[in-house]
C-alpha positions in Angstrom: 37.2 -26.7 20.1 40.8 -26.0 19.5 41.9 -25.1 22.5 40.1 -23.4 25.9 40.8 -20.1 24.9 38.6 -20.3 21.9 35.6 -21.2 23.9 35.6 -18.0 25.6 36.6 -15.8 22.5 32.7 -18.1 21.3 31.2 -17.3 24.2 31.8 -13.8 23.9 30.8 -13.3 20.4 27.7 -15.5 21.1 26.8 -12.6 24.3 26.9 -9.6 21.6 24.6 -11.8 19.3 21.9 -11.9 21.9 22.4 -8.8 23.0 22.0 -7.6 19.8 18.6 -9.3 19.8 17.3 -7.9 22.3 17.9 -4.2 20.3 15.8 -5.2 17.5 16.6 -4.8 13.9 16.8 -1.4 12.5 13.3 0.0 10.8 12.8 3.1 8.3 11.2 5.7 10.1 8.3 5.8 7.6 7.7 2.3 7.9 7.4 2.3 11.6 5.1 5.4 12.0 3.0 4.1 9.3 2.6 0.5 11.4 1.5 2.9 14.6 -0.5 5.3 12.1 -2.3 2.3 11.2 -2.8 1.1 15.1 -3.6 3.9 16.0 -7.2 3.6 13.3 -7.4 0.3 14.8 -7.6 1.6 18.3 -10.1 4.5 16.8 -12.0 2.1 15.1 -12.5 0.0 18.3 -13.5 3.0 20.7 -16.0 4.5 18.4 -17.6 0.9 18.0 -17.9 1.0 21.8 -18.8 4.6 21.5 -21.9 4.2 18.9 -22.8 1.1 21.1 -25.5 3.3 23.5 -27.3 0.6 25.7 -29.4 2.0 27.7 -28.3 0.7 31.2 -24.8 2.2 30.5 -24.0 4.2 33.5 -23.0 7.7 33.3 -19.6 7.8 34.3 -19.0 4.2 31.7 -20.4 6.5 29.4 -17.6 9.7 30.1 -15.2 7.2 29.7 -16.1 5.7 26.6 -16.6 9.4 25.8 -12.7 10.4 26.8 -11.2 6.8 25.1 -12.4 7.8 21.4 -11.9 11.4 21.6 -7.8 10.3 23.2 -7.8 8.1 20.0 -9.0 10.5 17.6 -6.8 13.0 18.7 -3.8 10.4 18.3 -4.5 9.9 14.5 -5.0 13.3 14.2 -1.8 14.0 15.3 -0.3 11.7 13.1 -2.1 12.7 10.1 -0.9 16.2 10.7 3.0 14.5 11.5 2.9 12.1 8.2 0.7 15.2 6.2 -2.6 13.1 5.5 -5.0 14.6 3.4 -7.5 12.2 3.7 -7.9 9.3 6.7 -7.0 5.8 5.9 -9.2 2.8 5.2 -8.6 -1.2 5.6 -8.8 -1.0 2.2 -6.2 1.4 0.9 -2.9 0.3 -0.2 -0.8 1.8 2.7 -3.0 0.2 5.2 -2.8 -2.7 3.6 1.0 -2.4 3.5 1.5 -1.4 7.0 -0.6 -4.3 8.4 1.2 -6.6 6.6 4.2 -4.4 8.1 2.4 -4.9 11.4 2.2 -8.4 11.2 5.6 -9.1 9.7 7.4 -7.7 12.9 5.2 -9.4 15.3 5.9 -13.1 13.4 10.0 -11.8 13.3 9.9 -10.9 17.3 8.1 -14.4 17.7 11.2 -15.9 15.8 13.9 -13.9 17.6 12.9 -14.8 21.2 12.6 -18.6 20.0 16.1 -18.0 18.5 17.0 -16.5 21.9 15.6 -19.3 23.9 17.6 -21.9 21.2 21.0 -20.5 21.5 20.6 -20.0 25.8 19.9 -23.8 25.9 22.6 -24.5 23.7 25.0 -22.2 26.0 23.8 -23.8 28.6 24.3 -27.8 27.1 28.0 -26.6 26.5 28.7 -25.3 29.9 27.5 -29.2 31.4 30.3 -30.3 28.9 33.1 -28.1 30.0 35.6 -29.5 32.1 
């Protein structure tokens, strides 16, 4: 470092970075309903699994529940299909769902990276400030 004054002017531009981070990187639209489109079967998926699972022991009230869970879900995907103008519901095995998985799983692994990034460059803040005078 130059002088003292450059520090700060580092300091500062190393505060919007991580701010920045914390706002997330800008998505298309598409792409992002798509990814909840998709979690939204997932979710569907799951609740009507539980749903068609009928033990007998099940008590009545577990049972309105399980009942109320798939019918929210349902009505969430409808609602998107209707939003996104779905003819037909997707499968794992169609090429958007496959897409928007991979979407899915893309953002998680890249908000993984940014909060190690995050927790990188705070540690290396922090190392400088021992070394100031």
């Amino acid at each position: 470092i130059d002088d003292y004054d450059t520090f700060h002017v580092w300091l500062e531009e190393e505060k919007d970075y991580l701010l920045g981070l914390d706002t997330g990187l800008f998505k298309k639209r598409e792409e992002t309903v798509e990814m909840e489109y998709v979690q939204r079967l997932v979710n569907l998926e799951a609740s009507e699994y539980v749903f068609d699972y009928n033990p007998a022991f099940i008590s009545p009230v577990a049972r309105r529940h399980t009942i109320e869970q798939r019918n929210w879900d349902l009505e969430l995907v409808q609602d998107l299909e209707v939003k996104m103008e779905i003819e037909s519901r997707w499968t794992s095995s169609d090429a958007e769902w496959i897409s928007a998985a991979a979407a899915i799983k893309n953002h998680k692994y890249q908000g993984a990276l940014d909060v190690i990034e995050k927790i990188i460059v705070e540690r290396l803040f922090e190392m400088t400030k021992i070394h100031q005078p």
